[in-house]
N, C-alpha and C positions, 0 to 999 in steps of 0.2 A: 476746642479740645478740652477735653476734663482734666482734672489737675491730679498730677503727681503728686501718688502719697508719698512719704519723706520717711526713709527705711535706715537701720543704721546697722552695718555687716560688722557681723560680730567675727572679728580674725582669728587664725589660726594661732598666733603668736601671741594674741590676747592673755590674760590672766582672769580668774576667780579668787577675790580677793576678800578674805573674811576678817572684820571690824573685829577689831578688839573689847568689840558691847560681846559678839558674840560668844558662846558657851562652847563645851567640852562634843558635845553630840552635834554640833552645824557639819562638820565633812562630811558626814554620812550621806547627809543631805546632797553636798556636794558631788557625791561619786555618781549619786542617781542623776544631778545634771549633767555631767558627763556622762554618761551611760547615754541620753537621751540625744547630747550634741552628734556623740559618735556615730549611730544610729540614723541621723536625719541632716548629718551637717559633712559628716565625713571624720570630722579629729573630735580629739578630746582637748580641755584646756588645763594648764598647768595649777595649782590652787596653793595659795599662800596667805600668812596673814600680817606682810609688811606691805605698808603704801607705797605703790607702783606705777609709775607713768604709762605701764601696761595693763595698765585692769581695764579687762571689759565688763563681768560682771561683778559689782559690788554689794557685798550682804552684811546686813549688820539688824543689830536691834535697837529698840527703841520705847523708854515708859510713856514715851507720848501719844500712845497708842492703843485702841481696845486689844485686849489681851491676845485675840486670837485676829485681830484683822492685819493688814499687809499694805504696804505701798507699793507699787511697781512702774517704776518709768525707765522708757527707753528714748533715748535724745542723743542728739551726734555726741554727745558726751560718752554714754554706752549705758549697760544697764544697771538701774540701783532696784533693790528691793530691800524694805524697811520692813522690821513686824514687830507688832507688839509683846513679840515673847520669842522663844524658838519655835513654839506652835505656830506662832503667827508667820515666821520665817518661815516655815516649811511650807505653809499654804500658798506663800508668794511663790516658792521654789518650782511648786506643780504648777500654777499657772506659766510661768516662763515655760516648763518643759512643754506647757500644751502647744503655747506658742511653737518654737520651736519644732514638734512634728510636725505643723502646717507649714511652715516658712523657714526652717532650716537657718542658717545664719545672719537671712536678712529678714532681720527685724522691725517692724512696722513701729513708725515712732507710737509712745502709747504713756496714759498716766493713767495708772487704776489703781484705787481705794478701796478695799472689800472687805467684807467678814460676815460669816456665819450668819444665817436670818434664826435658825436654829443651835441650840448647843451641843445636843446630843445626834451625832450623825448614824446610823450603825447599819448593817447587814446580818440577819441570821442565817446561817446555813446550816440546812438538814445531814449532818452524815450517819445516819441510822435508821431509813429505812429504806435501803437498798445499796447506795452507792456510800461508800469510803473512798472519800480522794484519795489520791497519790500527795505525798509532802511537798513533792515539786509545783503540784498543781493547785495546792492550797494556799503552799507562797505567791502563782501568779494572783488569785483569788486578792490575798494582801497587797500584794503590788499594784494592783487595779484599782483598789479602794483606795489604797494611798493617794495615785495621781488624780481623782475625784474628788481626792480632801472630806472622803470619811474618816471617821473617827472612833469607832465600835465596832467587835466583829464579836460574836456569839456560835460557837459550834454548839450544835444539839445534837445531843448521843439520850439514848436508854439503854442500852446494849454494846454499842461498839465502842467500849472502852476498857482496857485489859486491867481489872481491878481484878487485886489481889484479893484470891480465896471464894471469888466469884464465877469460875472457869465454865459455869452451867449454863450462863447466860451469853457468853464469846463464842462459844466451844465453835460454833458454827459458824463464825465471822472472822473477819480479817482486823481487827480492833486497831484505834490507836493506842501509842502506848503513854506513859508517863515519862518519858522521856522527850515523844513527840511533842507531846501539848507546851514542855515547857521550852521545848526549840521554837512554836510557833509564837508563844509565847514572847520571847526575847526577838524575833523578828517583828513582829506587831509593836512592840516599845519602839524600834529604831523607826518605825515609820508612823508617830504619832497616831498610833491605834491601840484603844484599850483591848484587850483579847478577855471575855469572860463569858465564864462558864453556864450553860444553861442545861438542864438534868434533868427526865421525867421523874419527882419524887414523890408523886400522889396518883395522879393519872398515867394514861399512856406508859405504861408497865408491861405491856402482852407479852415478852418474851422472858421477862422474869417473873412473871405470875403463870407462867406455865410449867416452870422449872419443879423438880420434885421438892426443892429443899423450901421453894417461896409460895407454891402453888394454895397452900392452907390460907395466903392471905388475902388471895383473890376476891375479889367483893361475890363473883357467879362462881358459886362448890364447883358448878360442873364445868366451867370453861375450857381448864386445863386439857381435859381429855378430848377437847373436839378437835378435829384436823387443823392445822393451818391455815390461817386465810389473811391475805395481803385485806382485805376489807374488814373482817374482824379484828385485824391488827387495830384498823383507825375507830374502834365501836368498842371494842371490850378490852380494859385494861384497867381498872380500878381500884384501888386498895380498898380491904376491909377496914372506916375508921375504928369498927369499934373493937379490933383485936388490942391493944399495948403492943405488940410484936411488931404493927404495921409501920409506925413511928422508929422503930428500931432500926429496920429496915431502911427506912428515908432517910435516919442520920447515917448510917453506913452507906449510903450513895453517894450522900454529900459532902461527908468527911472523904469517900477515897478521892473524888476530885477536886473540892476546894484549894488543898495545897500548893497544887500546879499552877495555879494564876496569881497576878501580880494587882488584879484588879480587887477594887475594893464590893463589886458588883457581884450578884448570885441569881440567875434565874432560875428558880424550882419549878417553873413548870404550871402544875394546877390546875390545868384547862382541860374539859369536854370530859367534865367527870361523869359521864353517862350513866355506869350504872350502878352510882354510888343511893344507897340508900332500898335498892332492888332484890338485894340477897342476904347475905350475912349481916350487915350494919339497918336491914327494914323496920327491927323490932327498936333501935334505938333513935331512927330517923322518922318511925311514930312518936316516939316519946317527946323529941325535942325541937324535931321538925328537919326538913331537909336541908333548909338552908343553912340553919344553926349547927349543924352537924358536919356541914360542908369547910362553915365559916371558924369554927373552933380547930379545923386541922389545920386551915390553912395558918390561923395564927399561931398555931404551934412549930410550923414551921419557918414563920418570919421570925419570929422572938427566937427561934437556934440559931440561927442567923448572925440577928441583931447583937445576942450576947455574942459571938466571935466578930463583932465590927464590923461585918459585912454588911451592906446597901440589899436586900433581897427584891427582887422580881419575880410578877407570877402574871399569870394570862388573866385578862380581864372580863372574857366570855361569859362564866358562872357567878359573878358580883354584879355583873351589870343589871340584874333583874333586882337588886340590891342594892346599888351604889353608895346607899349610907351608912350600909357595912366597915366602909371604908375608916370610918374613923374608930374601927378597933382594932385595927392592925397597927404597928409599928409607925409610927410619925413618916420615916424614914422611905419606907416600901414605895417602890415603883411599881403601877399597876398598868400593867402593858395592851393596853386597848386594841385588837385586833378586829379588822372586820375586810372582809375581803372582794366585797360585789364593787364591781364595775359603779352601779348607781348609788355607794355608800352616805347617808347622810349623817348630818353633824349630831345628830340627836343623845348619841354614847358620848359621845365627847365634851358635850355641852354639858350633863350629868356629870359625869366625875368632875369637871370644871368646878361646877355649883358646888359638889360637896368635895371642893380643896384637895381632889387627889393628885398626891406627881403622877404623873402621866405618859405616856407615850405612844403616838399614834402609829398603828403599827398595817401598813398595806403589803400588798404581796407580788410578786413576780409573774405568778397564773404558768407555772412551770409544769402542778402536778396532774397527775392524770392524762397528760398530752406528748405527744412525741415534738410538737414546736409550742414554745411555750403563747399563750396568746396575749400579745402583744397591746394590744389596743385594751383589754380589757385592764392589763396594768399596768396602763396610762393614766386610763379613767381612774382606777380606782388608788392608784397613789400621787395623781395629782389634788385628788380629794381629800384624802387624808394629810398631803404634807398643809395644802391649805388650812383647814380644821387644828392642825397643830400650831399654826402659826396663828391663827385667830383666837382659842384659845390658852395660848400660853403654855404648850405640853414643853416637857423639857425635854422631849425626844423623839423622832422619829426611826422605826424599825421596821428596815424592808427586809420582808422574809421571803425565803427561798427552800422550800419544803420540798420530800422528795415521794409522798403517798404513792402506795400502791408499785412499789417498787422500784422509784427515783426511773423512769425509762427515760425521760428526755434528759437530752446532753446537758451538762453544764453551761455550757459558752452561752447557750441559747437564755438564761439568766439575766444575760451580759446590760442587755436593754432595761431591762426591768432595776436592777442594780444602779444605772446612771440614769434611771429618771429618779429612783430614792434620792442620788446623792445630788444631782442641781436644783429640784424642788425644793430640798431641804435645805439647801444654802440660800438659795434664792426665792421670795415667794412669788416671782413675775415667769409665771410658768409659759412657755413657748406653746405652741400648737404642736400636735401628734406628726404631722410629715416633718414640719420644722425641727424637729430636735431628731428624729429619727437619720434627718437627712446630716443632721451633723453628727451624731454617733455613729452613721456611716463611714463618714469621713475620717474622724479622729481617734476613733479606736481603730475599724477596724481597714482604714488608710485606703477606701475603696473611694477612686475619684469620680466615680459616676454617681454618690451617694443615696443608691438604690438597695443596697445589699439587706439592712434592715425590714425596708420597708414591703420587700419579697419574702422574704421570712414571716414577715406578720398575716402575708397573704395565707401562706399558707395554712399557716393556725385558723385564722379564719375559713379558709376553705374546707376543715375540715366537718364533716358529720357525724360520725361513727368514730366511738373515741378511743382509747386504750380502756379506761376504768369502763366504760361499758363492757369492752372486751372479756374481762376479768370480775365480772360481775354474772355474764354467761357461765365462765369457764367455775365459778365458785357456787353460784347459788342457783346453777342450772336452769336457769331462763333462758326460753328462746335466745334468737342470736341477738337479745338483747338490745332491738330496732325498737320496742318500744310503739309512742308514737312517729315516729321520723317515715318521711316520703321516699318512698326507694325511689325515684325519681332525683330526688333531692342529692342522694348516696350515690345514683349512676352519675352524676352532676358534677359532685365533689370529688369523682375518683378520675374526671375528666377538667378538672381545674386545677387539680394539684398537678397533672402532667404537664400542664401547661407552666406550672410554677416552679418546677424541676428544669425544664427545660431553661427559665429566666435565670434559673439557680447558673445553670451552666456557663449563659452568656454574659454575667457577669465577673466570671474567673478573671478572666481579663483585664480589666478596670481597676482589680485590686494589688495592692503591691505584694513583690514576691513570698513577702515575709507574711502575710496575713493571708494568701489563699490557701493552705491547708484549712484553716476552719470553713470551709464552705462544702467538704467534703461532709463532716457531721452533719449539716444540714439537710444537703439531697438524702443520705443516706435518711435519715429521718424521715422529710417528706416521702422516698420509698413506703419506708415502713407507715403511712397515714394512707398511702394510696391501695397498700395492700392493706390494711382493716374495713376499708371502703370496700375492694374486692371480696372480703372474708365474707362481711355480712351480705353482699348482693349473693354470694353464693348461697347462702346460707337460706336464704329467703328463697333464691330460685329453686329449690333441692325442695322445699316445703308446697310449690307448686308439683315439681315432679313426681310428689309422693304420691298426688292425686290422681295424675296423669297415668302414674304406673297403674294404681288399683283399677282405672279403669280400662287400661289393657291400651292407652292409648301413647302412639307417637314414641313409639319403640327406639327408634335412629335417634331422635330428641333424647331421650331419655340416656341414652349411652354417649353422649356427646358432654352430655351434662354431666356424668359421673366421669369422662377423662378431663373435663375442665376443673374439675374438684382435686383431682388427682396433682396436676398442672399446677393448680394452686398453692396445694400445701406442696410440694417443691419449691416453688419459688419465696414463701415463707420463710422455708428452712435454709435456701442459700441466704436469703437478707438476713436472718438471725447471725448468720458466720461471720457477716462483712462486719454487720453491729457489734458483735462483743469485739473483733479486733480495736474497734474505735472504744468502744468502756474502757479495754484496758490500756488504754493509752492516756488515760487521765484517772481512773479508779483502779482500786485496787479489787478483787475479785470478791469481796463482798460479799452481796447477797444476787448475785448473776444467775447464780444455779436458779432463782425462784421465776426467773424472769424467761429462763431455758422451761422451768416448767409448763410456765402458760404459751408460749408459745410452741412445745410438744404437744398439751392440748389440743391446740388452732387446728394444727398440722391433723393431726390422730383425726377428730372428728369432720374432719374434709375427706379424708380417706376413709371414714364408715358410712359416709352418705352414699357406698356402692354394699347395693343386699343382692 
């Protein structure tokens, strides 16, 4: 017989008992362990800070200890956790609570030592081009990071933040307010997470460089008056450097938000300055060159920065053709190294190394452009980068969560991509892709078959025919946007996603009651991937029929094929209804209207393929 592991039941009657090392802010801590016993054990436990012949679990601190790491043992004794700090305490806190959702009161005996492989842990998330969370749903966002033992959370706005005197660039959004940032604010403190600001203040402008009052500073005279477009949002947005007004404009961005954060941190942005040097600033970016013209705004906006004490951040994209640039910016500046392929190599990273910049290697989610985010590729590509940061020395790692082309895919679906940043980056002994999939099946989302993940990735994978392809049709009028791609390949994929729909269904079951609502967003998703699949085979079939009709042939065919079109965009336009019920259950109503647009589009042009 194999041996019985040696468990120690944590009782009902038990006590949480806090050392008199510990500080003013450990109960908080407390309640979320309670919160989590409750949940996975059945009771809460009483918490006190006299020695008690009833304590089961004991918490205290400790200077003998690296600042952020933890002790954690469980022995018939009951449970201690030691930290080097209250940070440190805290990180022991979440490992117990992990514990605990798996094994509930009995406790597997255990002595674990740990801490950070990195210092800087953090998540960006997009809320400005398309979706604005809900405040409930940005606290679970904090809440999740917490019990991962991140430590950085960055919201990115250009637009959706209700600055005062600014009403030309909200007008049409659901904005947060300054009241919000500084509630999210003060919840991110309580859970050992810095909350700081990141602001497009150079680049990435489009919807205030269209405005009547800002439009003169647009780097393209003509941009402003062209129609909207979800792909020209990510291509044209620039500020003119060589107005004086432009810079005016950036400190008034950054002055309305800076005062809401408690961090010493500022990301300005500065990335994918496309088409800076192309229109208004061409004549001075002969003069002095593109990069130099590039390179002087940017340090005009570290040094605003610097003099108010702030730590400044900017995207590393446009220096990295440069890197030695780097030593005329601010000592201080973090240069946020971003690169997002699947096969990313260390070569950026090695570069800023060499020429001594702080650093942080920044991989991504692979959420945009897709209705399921793909999975595998931001595995690869942030198991690459948290390596890279930890062979280099970066002091950070930044997994971003971007929302292009109109933020379509759900949040939750992040979820994976999110806790491969946050274990990677604590630890650099990175797990294999089914392995960690199969345990964030398990422990986030309590599914005991721990396949749920791993079906979801299917289906990103299975897709061919994307959303941004969709929307690339629908804007710059190209065929239906197939490209090179195998309509074979598309009749393929629109028959493996229903197979993955269908896995989606039979694993309801396996998951606990609490955690199967989010498996609805996902069918419904995968819907929406299998009808793009559908869009475009129609779409291509219809460019057969056109030919068929001029020649007078297969009449019956030809009318079977204009009710299948018809059929189609129906069933388009019911999934759009089921879809935004699910948006607004976590977003606030945003930018949905632009997302109703393209998919009226889809709809309309299914229905004119009958002449």
């Amino acid at each position: 017989m194999g041996s019985i592991r040696k468990k120690y039941v944590l009782r009902y009657d038990r006590e949480i008992v806090l050392d008199a090392s510990c500080g003013e802010h450990e109960f908080e801590s407390t309640q979320m362990l309670n919160q989590e016993l409750k949940k996975f054990a059945g009771f809460s436990l009483e918490v006190t800070r006299t020695q008690s012949e009833k304590a089961g679990i004991l918490l205290k601190e400790t200077s003998e200890m690296e600042k952020n790491g933890y002790r954690l043992t469980v022995s018939a004794a009951g449970v201690v956790i030691e930290g080097g700090s209250e940070t440190g305490l805290f990180y022991g806190i979440q490992t117990l609570r992990q514990m605990i959702r798996q094994q509930g009161a009995c406790l597997p005996y255990a002595d674990i030592f740990d801490y950070p492989g990195i210092e800087a842990r953090g998540l960006l998330y997009d809320v400005t081009r398309g979706r604005v969370p809900t405040m409930e749903y940005l606290k679970t966002v904090i809440d999740r990071m917490a019990f991962y033992k991140m430590n950085q959370l960055q919201i990115y706005i250009e637009h959706s933040f209700l600055m005062e005197g600014m009403s030309e660039i909200w007008r049409d959004d659901t904005p947060l307010t300054a009241e919000e940032i500084l509630e999210l604010d003060a919840y991110c403190r309580a859970r050992q997470i810095e909350l700081i600001p990141a602001i497009g203040s150079f680049g990435h402008l489009y919807k205030v460089l269209r405005t009547r009052t800002w439009r003169h500073l647009c780097e393209l005279p003509d941009q402003a008056d062209e129609p909207f477009g979800l792909i020209d949002r990510m291509t044209h947005h620039t500020l003119d450097v060589s107005n004086p007004d432009s810079f005016e404009l950036s400190k008034k961005l950054i002055d309305a938000y800076l005062p809401l954060f408690t961090s010493k941190h500022f990301n300005i942005g500065a990335d994918e300055t496309f088409d800076l040097g192309k229109g208004r600033s061409r004549k001075l970016a002969e003069e002095k060159g593109l990069d130099r013209i590039y390179l002087d705004y940017l340090k005009k906006l570290c040094t605003y920065l610097t003099d108010r004490g702030r730590i400044p951040m900017f995207w590393g994209d446009i220096i990295r053709e440069f890197p030695e640039a780097i030593h005329e910016l601010p000592r201080e500046t973090i240069c946020l190294n971003w690169d997002y392929r699947p096969d990313v190599e260390e070569n950026t990273t090695s570069q800023f190394a060499i020429n001594n910049a702080v650093q942080y290697c920044c991989p991504g989610v692979h959420g945009w452009n897709q209705m399921i985010n793909r999975m595998r590729d931001s595995y690869e590509n942030i198991s690459r980068m948290c390596t890279y940061a930890a062979q280099y020395h970066a002091a950070g790692v930044l997994t971003t969560d971007w929302g292009d082309y109109g933020h379509i895919n759900h949040p939750d679906f992040g979820i994976p991509g999110m806790i491969y940043g946050a274990a990677f980056s604590w630890n650099p002994e990175i797990p294999e892709f089914d392995r960690i999939n199969r345990e964030i099946s398990r422990v986030e989302f309590l599914d005991s078959s721990e396949t749920i993940v791993s079906v979801a990735a299917q289906v990103a994978e299975h897709q061919v025919y994307s959303w941004r392809e969709l929307v690339d049709c629908k804007e710059h009028g190209r065929n239906p946007g197939l490209g090179e791609k195998n309509i074979d390949d598309i009749r393929e994929s629109a028959r493996f996603i229903e197979a993955d729909i269908e896995k989606l269904y039979s694993v309801i079951p396996k998951l606990d009651t609490r955690t199967r609502p989010l498996v609805q967003p996902c069918i419904v998703a995968a819907e929406g991937a299998k009808l793009l699949q559908e869009f475009a085979l129609e779409l291509a079939g219809h460019r057969e029929t056109d030919k068929k009709t001029e020649r007078g042939e297969c009449a019956e065919a030809v009318c079977e094929g204009f009710k299948s079109s018809w059929e189609l965009a129906s069933k388009i336009e019911e999934w759009f209804y089921l879809y935004k019920k699910i948006w607004r259950k976590v977003s606030r109503e945003s930018e949905l209207f632009r997302l109703q647009e393209v998919i009226d589009w889809c709809a309309d042009t299914l229905r004119s393929c009958t002449r």
